[in-house]
N, C-alpha and C positions, 0 to 999 in steps of 0.2 A: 200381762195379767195371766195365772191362772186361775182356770177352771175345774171344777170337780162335778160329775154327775153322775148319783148313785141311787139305783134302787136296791135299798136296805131289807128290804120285804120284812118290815116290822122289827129289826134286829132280833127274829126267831135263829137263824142263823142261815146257813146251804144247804148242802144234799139232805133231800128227806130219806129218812129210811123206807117208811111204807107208804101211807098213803100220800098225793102230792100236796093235799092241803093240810094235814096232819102237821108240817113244817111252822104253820100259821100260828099256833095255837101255844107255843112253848112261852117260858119265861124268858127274860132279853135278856137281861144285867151282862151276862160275861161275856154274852158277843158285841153289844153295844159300845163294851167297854174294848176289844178290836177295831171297831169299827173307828171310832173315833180318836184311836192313838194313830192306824190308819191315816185317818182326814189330814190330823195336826201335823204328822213326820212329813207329808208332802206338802206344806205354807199353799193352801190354796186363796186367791184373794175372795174367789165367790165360790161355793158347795150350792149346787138344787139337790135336792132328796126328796124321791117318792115313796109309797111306804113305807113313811113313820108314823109310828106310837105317840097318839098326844096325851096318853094319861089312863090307860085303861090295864084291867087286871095286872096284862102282860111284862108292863113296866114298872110296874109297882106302882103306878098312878104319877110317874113321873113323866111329864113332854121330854122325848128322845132329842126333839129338835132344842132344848133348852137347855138340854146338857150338855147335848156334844159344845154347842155355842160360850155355856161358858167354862169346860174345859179350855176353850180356844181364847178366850176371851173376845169373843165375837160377837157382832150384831147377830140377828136371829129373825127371820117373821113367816110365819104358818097359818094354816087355817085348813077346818075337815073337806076334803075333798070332793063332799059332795053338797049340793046345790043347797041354798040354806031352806029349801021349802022341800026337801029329797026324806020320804018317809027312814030311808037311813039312820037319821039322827034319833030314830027311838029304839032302836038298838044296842042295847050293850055293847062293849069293845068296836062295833063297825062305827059309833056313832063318835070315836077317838081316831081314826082312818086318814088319816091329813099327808101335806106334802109340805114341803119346806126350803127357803134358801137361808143362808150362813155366809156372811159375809163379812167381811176386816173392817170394812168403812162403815161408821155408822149412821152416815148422813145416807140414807137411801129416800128414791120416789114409789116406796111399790105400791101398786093395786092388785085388787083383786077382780078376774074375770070370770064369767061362765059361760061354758056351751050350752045350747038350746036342747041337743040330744045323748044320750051315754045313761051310764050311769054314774061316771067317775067324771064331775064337770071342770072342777080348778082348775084355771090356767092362774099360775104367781107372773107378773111383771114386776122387775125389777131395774134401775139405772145405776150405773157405774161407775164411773169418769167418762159419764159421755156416752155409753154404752147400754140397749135396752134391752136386757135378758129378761128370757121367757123360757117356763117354765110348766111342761104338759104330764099327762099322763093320760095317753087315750084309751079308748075304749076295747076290749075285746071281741064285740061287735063289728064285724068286715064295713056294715053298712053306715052305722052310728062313727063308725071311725071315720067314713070317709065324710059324712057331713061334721065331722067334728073339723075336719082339716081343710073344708069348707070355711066354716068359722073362723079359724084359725090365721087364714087366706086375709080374709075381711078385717081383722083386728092389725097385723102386720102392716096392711095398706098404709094405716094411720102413721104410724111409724116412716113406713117409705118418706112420704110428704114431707115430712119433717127435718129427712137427711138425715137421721139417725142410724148408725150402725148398729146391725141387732143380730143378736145372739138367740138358737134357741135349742133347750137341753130339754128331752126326757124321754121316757118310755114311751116308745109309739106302737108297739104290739102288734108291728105289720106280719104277722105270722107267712103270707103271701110271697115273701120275700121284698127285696127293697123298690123292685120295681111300682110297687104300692104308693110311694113318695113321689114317682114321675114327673106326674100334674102338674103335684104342688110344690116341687122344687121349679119345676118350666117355669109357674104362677109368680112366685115371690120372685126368683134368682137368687135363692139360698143355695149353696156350696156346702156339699155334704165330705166332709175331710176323710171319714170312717170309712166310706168306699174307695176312696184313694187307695188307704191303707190295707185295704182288708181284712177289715176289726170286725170282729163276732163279741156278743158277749151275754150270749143265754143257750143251754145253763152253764154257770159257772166254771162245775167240775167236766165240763165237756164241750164246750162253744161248738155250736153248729149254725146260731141265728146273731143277724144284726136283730135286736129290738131298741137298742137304746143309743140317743143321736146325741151329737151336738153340732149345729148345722148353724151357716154365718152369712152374713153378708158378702160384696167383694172388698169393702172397703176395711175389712179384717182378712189378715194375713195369717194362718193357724202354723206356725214355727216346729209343734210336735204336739201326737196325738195318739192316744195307746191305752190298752184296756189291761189294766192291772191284776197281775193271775193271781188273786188271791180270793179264799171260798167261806166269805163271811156271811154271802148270801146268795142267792138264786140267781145272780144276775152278777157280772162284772163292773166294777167302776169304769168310766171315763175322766181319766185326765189329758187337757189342753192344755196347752200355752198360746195365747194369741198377743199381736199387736195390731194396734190402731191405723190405718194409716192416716195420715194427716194430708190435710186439703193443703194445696198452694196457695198464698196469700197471692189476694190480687197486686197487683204493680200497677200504680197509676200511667194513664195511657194504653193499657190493655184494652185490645176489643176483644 
């Protein structure tokens, strides 16, 4: 199976000239339309995407997540980012702010989660062939972040239980460095592939920082994993490749 995970930051595009939010604020069309030839050249089976465009000035009123999907001919499901009671939503363009997965198969189980603190609450749940990807984007906040991954902690348990293999992709904004994830890789036993590698991928045109994971179970085995140097936006893609492993069938007479 591959993976794709990308903060698009709005499909405004990369390097800002002047000022850093200044970047925010442009029309998408022609870098979107990078972005997404991008996605389709590498056949990923699942894309999460944080900062997308669900419909406001910037896109022309078009969901970014709905296009790239059906350039691809893809499943697609999104939702604004922020909490459905977050005074957010009466804002112009923040209140179009959402995050997104893209996926081949269109039989999916997703739900929708929230954190109790941030201000950027969606967590997307998604299943795979078997697989429970999950999909974040925390907080900027050192503190909110860290009860977010609290949170975070609590929802995966669920998962555990169950013996599901689970996947989890997105921007974590440990600005601290990775050491930030400690805890909560100790807590879960998620296996972070990117420090193997020593994958940076913010900012784009100059990587100095891990912000953006994709972080697995043991019972996924990550084959190759690599941050794509291309400067469509503020941040670098992750592409994966994983497989599954598979349990052994019991043998009768087995103790």
């Amino acid at each position: 199976m591959r993976l794709i995970f990308y903060n698009i930051r709005y499909g405004t595009g990369g390097k800002y000239k002047q000022k850093p939010w200044s970047g925010y604020l442009g029309f998408t069309h022609v870098n979107l339309e990078q972005i997404s030839n991008f996605i389709k050249d590498n056949k990923p089976d699942v894309v999460g995407l944080v900062e997308v465009d669900l419909g406001s000035y910037r896109s022309k009123g078009k969901n970014q997540a709905e296009e790239i999907a059906e350039m691809m001919e893809h499943y697609h499901t999104f939702k604004t980012k922020y909490a459905d009671s977050s005074i957010m939503h009466k804002f112009p363009v923040l209140n179009k702010q959402g995050n997104a997965f893209i996926s081949k198969d269109s039989k999916q189980n997703e739900q929708f989660h929230f954190f109790d603190k941030g201000m950027k609450r969606l967590v997307i749940e998604l299943e795979c062939d078997g697989v429970s990807i999950w999909l974040v984007h925390l907080a900027l906040s050192f503190k909110a972040r860290h009860l977010q991954l609290s949170t975070l902690y609590s929802m995966l348990e669920k998962r555990r239980k169950e013996n599901k293999p689970v996947i989890v992709m997105g921007d974590f904004n440990i600005f601290l460095g990775v050491k930030e994830l400690n805890l909560f890789l100790q807590a879960t036993g998620l296996k972070n592939p990117c420090a193997e590698n020593d994958i940076l991928t913010y900012p784009s045109w100059r990587p100095k920082r891990q912000l953006d994971f994709i972080l697995h179970t043991e019972d996924i085995t990550v084959t190759n994993i690599q941050a794509e140097q291309v400067i469509f936006s503020d941040h670098l893609p992750l592409i994966c490749d994983i497989e599954v492993k598979k349990a052994l069938p019991l043998v009768v007479g087995d103790k």
